[in-house]
PDB file with SEQRES, HELIX, SHEET and CRYST1 records, atoms N, CA, C and O in Angstrom:
SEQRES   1 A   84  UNK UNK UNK UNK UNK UNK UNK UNK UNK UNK UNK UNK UNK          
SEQRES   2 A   84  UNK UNK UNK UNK UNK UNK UNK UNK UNK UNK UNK UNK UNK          
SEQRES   3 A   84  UNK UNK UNK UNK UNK UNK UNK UNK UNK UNK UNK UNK UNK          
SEQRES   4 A   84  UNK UNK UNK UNK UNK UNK UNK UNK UNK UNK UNK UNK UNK          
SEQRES   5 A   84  UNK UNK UNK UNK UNK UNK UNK UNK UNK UNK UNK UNK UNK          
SEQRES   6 A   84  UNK UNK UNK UNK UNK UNK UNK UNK UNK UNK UNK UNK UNK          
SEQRES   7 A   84  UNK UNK UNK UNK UNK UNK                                      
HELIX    1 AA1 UNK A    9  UNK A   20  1                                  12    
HELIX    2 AA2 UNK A   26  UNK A   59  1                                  34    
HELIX    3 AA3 UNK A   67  UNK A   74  1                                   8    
HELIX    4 AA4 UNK A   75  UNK A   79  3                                   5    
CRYST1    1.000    1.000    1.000  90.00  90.00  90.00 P 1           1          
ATOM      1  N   UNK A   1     -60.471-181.920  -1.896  1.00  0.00           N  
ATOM      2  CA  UNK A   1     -59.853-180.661  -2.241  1.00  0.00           C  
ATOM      3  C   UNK A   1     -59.118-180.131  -1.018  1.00  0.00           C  
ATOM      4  O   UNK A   1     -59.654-179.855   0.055  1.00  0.00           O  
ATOM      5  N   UNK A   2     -57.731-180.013  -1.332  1.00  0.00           N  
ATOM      6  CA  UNK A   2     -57.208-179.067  -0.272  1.00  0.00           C  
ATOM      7  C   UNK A   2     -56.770-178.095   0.146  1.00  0.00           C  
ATOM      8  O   UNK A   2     -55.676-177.780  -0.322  1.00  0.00           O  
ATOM      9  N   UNK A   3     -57.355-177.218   1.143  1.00  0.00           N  
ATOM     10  CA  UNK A   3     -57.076-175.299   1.534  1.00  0.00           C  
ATOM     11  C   UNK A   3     -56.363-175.155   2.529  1.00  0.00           C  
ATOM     12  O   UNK A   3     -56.318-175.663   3.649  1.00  0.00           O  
ATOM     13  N   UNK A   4     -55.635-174.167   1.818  1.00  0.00           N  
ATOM     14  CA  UNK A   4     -54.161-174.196   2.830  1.00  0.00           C  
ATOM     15  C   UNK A   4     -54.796-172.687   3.268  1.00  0.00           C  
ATOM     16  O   UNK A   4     -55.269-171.891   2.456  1.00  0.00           O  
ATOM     17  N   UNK A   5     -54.724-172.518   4.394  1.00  0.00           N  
ATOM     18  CA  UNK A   5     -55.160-171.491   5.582  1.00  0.00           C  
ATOM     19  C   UNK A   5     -53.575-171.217   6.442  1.00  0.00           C  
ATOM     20  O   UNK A   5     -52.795-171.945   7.056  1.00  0.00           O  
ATOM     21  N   UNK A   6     -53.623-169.946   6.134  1.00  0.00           N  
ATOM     22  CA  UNK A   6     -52.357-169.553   7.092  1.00  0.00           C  
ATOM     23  C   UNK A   6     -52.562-168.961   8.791  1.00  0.00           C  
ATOM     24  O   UNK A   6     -53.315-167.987   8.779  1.00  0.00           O  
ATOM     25  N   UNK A   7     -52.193-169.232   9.877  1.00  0.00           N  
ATOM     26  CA  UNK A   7     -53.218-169.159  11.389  1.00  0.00           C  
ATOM     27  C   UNK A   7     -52.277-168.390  12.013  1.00  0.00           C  
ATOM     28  O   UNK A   7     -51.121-168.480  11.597  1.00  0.00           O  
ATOM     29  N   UNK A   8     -52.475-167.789  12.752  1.00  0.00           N  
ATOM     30  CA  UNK A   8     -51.638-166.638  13.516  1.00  0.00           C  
ATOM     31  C   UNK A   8     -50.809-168.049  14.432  1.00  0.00           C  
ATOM     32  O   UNK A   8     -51.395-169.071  14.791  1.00  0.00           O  
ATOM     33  N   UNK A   9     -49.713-167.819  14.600  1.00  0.00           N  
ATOM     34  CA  UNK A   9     -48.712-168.779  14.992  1.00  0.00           C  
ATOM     35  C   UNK A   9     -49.567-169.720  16.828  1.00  0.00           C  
ATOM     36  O   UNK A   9     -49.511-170.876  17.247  1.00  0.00           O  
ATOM     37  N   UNK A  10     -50.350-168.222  17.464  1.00  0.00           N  
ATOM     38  CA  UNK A  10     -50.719-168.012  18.548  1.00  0.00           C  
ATOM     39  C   UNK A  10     -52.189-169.735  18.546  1.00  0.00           C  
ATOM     40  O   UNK A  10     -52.392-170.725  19.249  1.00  0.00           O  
ATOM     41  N   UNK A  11     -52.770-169.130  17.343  1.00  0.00           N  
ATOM     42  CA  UNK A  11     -53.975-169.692  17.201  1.00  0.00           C  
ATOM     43  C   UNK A  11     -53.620-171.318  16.636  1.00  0.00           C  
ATOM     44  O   UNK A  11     -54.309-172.335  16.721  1.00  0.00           O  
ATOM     45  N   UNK A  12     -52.380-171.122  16.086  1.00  0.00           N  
ATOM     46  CA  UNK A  12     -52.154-173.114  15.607  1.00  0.00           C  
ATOM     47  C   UNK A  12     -51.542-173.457  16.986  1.00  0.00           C  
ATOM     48  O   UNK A  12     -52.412-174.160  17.499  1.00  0.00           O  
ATOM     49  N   UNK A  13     -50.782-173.375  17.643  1.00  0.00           N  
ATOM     50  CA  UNK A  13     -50.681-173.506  18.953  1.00  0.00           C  
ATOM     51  C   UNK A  13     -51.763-174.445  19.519  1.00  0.00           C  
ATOM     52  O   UNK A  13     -51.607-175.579  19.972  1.00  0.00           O  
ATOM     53  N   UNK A  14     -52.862-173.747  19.400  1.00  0.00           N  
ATOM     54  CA  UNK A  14     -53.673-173.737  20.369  1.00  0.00           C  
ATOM     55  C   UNK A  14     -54.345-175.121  19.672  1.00  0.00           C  
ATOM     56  O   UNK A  14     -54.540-176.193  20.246  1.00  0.00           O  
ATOM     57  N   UNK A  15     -54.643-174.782  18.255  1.00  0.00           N  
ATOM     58  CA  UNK A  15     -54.980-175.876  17.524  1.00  0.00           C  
ATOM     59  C   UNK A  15     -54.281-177.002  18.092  1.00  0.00           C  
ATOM     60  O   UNK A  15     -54.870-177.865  18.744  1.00  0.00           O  
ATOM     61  N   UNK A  16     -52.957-177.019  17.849  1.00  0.00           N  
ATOM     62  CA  UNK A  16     -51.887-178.844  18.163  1.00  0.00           C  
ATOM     63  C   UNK A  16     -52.182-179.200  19.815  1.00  0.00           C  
ATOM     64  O   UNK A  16     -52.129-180.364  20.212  1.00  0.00           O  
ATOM     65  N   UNK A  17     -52.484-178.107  20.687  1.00  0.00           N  
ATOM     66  CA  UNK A  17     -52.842-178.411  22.059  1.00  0.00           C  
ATOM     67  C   UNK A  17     -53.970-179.012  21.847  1.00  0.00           C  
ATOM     68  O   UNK A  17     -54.086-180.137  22.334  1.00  0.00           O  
ATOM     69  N   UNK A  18     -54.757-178.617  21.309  1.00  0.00           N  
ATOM     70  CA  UNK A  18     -56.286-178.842  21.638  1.00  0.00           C  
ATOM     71  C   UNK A  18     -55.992-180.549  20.720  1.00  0.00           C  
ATOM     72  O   UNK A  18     -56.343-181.511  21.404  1.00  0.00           O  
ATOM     73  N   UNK A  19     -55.459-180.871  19.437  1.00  0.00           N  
ATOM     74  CA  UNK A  19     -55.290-182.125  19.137  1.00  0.00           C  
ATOM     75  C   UNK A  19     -54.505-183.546  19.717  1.00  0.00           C  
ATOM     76  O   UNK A  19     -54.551-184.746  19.446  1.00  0.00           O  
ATOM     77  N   UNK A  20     -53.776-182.690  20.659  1.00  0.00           N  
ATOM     78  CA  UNK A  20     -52.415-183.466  21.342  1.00  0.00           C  
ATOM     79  C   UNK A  20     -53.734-183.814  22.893  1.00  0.00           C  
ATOM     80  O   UNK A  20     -53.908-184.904  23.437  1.00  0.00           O  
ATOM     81  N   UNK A  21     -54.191-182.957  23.113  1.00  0.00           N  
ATOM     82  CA  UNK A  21     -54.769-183.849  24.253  1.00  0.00           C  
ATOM     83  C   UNK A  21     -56.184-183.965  24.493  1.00  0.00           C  
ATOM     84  O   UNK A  21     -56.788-183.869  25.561  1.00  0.00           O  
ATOM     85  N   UNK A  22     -56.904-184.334  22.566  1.00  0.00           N  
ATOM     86  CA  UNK A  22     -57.879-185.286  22.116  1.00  0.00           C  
ATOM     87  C   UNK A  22     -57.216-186.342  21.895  1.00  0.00           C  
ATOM     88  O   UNK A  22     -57.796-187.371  22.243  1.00  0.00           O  
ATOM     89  N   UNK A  23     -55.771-186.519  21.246  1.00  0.00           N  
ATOM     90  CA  UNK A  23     -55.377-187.590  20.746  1.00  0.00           C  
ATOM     91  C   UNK A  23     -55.561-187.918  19.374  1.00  0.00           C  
ATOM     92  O   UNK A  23     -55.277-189.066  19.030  1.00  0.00           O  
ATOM     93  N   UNK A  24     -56.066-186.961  18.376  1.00  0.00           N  
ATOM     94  CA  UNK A  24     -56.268-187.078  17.279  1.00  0.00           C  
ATOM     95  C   UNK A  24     -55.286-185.903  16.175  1.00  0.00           C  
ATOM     96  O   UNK A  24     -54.634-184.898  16.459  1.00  0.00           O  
ATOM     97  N   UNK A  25     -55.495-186.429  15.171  1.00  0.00           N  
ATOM     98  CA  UNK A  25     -54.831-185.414  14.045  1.00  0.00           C  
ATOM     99  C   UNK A  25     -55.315-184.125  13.907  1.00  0.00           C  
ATOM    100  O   UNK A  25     -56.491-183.892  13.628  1.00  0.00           O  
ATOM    101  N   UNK A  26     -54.534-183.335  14.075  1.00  0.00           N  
ATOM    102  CA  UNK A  26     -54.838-181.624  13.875  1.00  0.00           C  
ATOM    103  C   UNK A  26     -55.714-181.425  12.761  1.00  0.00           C  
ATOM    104  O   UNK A  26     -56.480-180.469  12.640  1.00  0.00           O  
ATOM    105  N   UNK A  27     -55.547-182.513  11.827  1.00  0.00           N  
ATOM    106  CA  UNK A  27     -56.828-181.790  10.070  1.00  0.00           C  
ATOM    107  C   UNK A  27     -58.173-182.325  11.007  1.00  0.00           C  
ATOM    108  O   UNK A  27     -59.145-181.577  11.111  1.00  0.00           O  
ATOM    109  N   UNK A  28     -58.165-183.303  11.497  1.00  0.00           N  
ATOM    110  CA  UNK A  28     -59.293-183.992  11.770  1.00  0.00           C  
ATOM    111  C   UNK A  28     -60.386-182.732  12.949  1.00  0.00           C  
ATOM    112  O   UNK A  28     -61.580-182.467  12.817  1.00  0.00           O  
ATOM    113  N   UNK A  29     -59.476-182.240  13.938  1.00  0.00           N  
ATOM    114  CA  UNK A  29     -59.795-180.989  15.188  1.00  0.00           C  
ATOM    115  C   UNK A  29     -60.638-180.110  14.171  1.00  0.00           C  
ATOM    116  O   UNK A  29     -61.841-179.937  13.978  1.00  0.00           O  
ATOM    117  N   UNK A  30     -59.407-179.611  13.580  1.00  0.00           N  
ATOM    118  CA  UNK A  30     -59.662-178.508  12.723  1.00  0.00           C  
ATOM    119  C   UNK A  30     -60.879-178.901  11.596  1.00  0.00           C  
ATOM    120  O   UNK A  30     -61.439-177.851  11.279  1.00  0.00           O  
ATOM    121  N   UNK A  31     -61.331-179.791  11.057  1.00  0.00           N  
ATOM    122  CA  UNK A  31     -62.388-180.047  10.286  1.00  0.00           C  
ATOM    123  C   UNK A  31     -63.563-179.991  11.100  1.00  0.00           C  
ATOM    124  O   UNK A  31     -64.590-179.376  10.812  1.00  0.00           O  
ATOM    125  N   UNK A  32     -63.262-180.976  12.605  1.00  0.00           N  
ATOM    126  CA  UNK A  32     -64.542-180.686  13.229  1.00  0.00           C  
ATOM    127  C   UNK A  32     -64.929-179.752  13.657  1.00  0.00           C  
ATOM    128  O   UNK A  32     -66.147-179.928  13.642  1.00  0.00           O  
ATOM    129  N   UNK A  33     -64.756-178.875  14.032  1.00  0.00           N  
ATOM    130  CA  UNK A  33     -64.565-177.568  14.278  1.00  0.00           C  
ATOM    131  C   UNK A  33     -65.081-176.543  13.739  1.00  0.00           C  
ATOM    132  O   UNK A  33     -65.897-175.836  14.330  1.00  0.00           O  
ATOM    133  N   UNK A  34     -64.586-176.281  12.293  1.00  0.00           N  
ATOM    134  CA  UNK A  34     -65.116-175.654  11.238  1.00  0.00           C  
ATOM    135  C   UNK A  34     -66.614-176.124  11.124  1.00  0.00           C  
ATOM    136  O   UNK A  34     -67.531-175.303  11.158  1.00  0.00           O  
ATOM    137  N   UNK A  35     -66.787-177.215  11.014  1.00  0.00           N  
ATOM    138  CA  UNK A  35     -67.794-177.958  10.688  1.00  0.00           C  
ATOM    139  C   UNK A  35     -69.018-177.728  11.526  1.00  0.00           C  
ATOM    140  O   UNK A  35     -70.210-177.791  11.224  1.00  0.00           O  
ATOM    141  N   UNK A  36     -68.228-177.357  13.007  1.00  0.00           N  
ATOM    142  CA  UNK A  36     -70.057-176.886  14.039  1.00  0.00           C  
ATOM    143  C   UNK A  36     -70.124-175.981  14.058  1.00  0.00           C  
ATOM    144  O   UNK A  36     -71.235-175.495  14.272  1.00  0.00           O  
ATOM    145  N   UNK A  37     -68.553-174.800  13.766  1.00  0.00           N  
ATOM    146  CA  UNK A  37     -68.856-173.403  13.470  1.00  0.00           C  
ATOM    147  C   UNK A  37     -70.219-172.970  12.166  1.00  0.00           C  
ATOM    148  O   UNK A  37     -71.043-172.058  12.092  1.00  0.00           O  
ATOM    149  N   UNK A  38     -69.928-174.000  11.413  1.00  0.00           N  
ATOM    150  CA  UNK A  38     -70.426-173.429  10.210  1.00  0.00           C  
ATOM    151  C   UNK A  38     -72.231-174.140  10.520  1.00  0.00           C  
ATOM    152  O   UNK A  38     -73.083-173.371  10.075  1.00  0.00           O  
ATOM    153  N   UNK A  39     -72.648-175.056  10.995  1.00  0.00           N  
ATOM    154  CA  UNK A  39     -73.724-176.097  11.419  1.00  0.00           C  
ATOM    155  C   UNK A  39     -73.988-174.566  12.355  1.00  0.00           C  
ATOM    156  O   UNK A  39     -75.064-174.013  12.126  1.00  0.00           O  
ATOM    157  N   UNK A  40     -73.158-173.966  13.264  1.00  0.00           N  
ATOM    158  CA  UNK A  40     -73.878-173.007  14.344  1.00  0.00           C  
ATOM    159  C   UNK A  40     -74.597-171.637  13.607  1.00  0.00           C  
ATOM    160  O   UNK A  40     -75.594-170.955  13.842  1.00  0.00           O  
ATOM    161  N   UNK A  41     -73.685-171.634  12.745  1.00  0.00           N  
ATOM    162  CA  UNK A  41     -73.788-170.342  12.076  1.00  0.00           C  
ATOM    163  C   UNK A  41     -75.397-170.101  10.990  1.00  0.00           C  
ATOM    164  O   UNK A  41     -76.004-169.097  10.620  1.00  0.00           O  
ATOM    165  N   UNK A  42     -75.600-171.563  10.789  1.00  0.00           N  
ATOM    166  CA  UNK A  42     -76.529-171.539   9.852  1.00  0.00           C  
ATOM    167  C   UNK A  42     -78.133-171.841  10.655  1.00  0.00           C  
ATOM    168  O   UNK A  42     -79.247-171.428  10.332  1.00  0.00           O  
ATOM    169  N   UNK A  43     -77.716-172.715  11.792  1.00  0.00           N  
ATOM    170  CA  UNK A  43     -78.721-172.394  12.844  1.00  0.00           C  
ATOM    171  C   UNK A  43     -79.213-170.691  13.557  1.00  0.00           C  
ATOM    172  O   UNK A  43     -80.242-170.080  13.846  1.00  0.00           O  
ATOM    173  N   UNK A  44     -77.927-170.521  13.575  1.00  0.00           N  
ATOM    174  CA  UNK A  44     -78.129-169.075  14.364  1.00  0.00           C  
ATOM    175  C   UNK A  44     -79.006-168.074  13.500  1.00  0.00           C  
ATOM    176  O   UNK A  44     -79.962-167.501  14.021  1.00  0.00           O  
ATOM    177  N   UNK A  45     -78.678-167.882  12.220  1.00  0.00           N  
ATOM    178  CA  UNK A  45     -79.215-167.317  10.718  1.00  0.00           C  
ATOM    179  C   UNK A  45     -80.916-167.833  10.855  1.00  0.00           C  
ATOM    180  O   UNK A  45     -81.883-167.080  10.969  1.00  0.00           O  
ATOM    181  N   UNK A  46     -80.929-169.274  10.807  1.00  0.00           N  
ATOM    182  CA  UNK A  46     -82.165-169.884  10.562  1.00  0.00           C  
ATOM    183  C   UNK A  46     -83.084-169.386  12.066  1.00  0.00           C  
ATOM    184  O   UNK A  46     -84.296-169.174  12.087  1.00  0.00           O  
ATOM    185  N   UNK A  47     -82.215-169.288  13.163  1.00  0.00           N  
ATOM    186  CA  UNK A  47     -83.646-169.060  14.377  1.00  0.00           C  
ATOM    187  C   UNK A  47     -83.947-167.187  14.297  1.00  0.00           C  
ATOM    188  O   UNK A  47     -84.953-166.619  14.723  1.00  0.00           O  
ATOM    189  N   UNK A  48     -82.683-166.500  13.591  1.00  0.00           N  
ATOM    190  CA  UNK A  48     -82.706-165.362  13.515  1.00  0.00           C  
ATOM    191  C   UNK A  48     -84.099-164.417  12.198  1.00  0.00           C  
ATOM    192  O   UNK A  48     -84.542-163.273  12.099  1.00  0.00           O  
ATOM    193  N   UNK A  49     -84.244-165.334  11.676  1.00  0.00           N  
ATOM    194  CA  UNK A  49     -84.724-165.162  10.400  1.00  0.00           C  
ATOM    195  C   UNK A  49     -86.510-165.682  11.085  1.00  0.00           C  
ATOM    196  O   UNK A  49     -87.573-165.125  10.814  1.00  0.00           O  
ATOM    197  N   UNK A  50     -86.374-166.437  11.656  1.00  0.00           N  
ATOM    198  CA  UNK A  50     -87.965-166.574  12.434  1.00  0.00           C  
ATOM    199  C   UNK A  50     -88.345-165.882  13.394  1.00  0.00           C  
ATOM    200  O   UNK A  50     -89.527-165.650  13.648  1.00  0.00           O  
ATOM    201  N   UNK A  51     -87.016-165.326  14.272  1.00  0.00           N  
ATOM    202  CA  UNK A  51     -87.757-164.304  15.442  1.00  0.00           C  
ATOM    203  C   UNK A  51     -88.004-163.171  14.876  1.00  0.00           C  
ATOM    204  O   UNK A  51     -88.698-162.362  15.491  1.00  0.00           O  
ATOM    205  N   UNK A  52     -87.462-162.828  13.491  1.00  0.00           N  
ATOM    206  CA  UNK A  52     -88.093-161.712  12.851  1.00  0.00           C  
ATOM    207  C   UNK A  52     -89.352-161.953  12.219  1.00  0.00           C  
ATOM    208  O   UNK A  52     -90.320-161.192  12.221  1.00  0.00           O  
ATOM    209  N   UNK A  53     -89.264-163.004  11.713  1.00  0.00           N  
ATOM    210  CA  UNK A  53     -90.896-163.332  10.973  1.00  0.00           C  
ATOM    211  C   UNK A  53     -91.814-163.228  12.315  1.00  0.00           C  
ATOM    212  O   UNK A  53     -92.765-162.448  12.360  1.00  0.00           O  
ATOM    213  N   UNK A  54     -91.550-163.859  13.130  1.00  0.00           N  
ATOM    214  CA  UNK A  54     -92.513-163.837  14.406  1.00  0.00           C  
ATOM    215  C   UNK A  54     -92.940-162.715  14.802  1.00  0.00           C  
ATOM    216  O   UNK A  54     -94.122-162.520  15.081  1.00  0.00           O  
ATOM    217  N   UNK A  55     -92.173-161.977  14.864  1.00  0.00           N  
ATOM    218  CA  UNK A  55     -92.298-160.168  15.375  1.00  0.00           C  
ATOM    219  C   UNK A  55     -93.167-159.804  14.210  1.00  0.00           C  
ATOM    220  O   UNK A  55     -94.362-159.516  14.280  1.00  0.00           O  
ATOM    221  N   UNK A  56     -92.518-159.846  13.264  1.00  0.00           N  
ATOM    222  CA  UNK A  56     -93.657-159.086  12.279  1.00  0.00           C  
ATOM    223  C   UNK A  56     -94.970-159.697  12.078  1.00  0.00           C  
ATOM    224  O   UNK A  56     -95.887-158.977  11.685  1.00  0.00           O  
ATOM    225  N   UNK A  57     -95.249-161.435  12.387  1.00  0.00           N  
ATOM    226  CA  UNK A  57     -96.904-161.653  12.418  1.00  0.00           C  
ATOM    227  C   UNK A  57     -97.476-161.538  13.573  1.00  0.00           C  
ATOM    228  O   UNK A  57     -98.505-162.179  13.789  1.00  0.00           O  
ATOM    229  N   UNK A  58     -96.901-160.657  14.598  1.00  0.00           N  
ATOM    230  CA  UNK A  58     -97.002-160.090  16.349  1.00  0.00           C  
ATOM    231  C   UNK A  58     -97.632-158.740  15.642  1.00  0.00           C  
ATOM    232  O   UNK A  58     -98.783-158.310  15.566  1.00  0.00           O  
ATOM    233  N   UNK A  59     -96.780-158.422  15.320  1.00  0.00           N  
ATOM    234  CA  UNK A  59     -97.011-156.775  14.807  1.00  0.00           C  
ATOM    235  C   UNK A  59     -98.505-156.305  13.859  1.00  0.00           C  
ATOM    236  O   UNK A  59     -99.214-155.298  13.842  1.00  0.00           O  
ATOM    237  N   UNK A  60     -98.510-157.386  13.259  1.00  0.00           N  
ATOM    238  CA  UNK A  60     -99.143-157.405  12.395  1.00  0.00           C  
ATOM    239  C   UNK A  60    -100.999-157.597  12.860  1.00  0.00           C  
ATOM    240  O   UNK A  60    -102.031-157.048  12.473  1.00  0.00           O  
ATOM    241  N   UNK A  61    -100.647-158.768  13.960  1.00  0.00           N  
ATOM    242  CA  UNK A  61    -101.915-159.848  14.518  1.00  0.00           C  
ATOM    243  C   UNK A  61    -102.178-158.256  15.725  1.00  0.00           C  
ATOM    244  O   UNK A  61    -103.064-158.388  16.569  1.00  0.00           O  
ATOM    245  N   UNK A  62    -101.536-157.152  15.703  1.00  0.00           N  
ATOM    246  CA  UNK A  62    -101.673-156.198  17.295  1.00  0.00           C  
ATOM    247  C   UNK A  62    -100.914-156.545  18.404  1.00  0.00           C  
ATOM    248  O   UNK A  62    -100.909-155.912  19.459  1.00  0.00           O  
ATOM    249  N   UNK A  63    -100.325-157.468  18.190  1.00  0.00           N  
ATOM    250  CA  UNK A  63     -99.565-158.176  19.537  1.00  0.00           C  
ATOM    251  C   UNK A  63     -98.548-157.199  19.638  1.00  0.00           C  
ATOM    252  O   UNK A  63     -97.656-157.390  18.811  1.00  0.00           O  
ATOM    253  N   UNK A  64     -98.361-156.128  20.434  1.00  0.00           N  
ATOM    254  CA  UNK A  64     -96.671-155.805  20.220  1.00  0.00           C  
ATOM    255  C   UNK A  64     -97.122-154.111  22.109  1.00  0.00           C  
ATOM    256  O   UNK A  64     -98.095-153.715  22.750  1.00  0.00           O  
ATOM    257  N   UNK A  65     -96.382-153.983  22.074  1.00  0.00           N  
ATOM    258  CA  UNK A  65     -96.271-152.724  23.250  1.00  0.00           C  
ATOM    259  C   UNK A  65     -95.352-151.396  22.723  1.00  0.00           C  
ATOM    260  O   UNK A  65     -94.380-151.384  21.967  1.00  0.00           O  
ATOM    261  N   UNK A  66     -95.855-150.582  23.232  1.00  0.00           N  
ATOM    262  CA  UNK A  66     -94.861-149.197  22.900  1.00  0.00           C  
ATOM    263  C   UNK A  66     -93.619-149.228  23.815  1.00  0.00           C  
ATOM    264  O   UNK A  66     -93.468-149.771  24.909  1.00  0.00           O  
ATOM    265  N   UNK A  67     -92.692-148.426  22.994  1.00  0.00           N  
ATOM    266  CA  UNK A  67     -91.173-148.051  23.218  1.00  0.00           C  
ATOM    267  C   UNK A  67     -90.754-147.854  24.997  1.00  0.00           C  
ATOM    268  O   UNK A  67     -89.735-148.122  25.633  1.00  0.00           O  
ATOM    269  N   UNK A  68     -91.927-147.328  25.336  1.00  0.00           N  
ATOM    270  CA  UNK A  68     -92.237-146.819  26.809  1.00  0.00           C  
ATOM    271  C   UNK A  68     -92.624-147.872  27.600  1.00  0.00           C  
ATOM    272  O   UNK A  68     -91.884-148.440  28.403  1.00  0.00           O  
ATOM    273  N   UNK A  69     -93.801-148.147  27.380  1.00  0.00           N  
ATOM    274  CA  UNK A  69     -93.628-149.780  28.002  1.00  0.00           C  
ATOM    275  C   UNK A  69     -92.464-150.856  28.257  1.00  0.00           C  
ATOM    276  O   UNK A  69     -92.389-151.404  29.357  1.00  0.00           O  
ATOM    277  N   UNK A  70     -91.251-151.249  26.882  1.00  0.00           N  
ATOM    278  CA  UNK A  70     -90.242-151.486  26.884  1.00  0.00           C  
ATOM    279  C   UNK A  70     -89.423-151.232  27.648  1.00  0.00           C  
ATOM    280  O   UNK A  70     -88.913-152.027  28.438  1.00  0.00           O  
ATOM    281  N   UNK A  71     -89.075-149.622  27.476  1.00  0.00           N  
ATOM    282  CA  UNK A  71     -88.182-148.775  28.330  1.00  0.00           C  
ATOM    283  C   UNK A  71     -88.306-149.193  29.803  1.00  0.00           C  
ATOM    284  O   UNK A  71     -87.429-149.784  30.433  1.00  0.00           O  
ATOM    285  N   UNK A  72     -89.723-148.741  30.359  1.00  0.00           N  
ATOM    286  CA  UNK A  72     -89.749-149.245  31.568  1.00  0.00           C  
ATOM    287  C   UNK A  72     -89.905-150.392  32.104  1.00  0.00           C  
ATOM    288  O   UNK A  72     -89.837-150.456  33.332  1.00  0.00           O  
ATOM    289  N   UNK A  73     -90.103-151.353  31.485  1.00  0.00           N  
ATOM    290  CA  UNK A  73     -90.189-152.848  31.858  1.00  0.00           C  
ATOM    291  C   UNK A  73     -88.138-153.146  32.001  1.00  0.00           C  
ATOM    292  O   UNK A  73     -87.561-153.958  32.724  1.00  0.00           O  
ATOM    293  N   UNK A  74     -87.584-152.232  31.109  1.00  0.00           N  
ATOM    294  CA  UNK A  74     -86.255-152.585  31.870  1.00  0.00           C  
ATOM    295  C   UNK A  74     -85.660-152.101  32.936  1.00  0.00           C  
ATOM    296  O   UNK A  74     -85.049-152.704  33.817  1.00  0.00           O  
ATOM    297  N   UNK A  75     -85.935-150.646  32.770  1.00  0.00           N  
ATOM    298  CA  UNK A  75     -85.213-150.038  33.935  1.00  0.00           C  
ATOM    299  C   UNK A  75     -85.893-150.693  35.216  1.00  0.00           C  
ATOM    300  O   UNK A  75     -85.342-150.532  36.305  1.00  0.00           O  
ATOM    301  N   UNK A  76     -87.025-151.398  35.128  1.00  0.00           N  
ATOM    302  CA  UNK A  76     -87.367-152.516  36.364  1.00  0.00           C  
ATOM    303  C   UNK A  76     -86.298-153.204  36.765  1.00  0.00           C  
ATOM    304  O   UNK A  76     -85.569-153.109  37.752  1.00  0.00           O  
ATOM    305  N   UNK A  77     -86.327-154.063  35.647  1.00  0.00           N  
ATOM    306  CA  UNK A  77     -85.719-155.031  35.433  1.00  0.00           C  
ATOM    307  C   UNK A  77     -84.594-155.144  35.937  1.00  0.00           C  
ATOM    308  O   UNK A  77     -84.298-156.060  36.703  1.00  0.00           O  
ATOM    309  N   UNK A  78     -83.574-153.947  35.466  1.00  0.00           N  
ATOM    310  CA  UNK A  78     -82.154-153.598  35.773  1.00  0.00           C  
ATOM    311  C   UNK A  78     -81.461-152.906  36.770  1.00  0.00           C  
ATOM    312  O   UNK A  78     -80.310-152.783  37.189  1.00  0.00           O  
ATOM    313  N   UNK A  79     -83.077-152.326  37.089  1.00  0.00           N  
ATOM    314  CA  UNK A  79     -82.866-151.206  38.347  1.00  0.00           C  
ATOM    315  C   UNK A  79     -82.191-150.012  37.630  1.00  0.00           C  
ATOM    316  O   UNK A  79     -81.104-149.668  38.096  1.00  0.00           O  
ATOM    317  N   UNK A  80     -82.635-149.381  36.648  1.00  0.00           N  
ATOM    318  CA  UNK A  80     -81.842-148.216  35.855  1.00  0.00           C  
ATOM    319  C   UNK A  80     -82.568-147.187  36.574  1.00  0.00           C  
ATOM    320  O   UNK A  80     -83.561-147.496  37.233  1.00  0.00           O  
ATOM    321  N   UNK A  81     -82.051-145.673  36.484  1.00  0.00           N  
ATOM    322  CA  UNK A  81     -82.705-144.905  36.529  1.00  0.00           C  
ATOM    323  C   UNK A  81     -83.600-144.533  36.199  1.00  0.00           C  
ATOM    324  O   UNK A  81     -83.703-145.244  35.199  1.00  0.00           O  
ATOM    325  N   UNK A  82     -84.904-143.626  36.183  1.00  0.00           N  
ATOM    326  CA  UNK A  82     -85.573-143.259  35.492  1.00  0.00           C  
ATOM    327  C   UNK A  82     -85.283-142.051  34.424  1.00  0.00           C  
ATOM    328  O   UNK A  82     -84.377-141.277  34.733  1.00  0.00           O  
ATOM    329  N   UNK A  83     -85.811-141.882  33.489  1.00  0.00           N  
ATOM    330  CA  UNK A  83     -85.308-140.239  32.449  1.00  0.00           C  
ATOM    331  C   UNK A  83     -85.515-139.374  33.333  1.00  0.00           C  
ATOM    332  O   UNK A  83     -86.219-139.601  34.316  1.00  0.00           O  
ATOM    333  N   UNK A  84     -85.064-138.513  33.160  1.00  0.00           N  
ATOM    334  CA  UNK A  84     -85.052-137.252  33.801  1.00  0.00           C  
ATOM    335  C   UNK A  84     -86.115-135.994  32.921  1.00  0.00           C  
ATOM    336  O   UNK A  84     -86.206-134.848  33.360  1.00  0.00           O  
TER     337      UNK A  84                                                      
END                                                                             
């Protein structure tokens, strides 16, 4: 099946560069491409979807610290000010 995608003139550019010095065909760039965007995207979803489950059987098991604890474990961290 084939989808015709219209690319800001700027961004196919960049596409035929990026194919001209792999040495391969622009559909081929552009497929792979899409292809780890979309492989990243569904990883990113999938580890996102467990650090929430994790938190909540943290939360759940007592494992977890107050807002304040947080707070100040950064301004350590970052060297922030303290509240006033």
């Amino acid at each position: 099946m084939a989808i015709v995608v219209t690319l800001r003139p700027e961004l196919e550019a960049r596409l035929r560069d990026k194919a001209a010095r792999q040495g391969q065909d622009i559909d081929l760039v552009v497929t792979e491409l899409l292809a780890r965007v979309l492989e990243w995207e569904e990883q990113d979803s999938e580890e996102t979807i467990r650090g929430i489950q994790q938190g909540l059987d943290d939360f759940e098991a007592g494992r977890f610290r107050s807002f304040q604890e947080f707070a100040d474990e950064q301004r350590r961290k970052y060297n922030l000010p303290a509240d006033s």
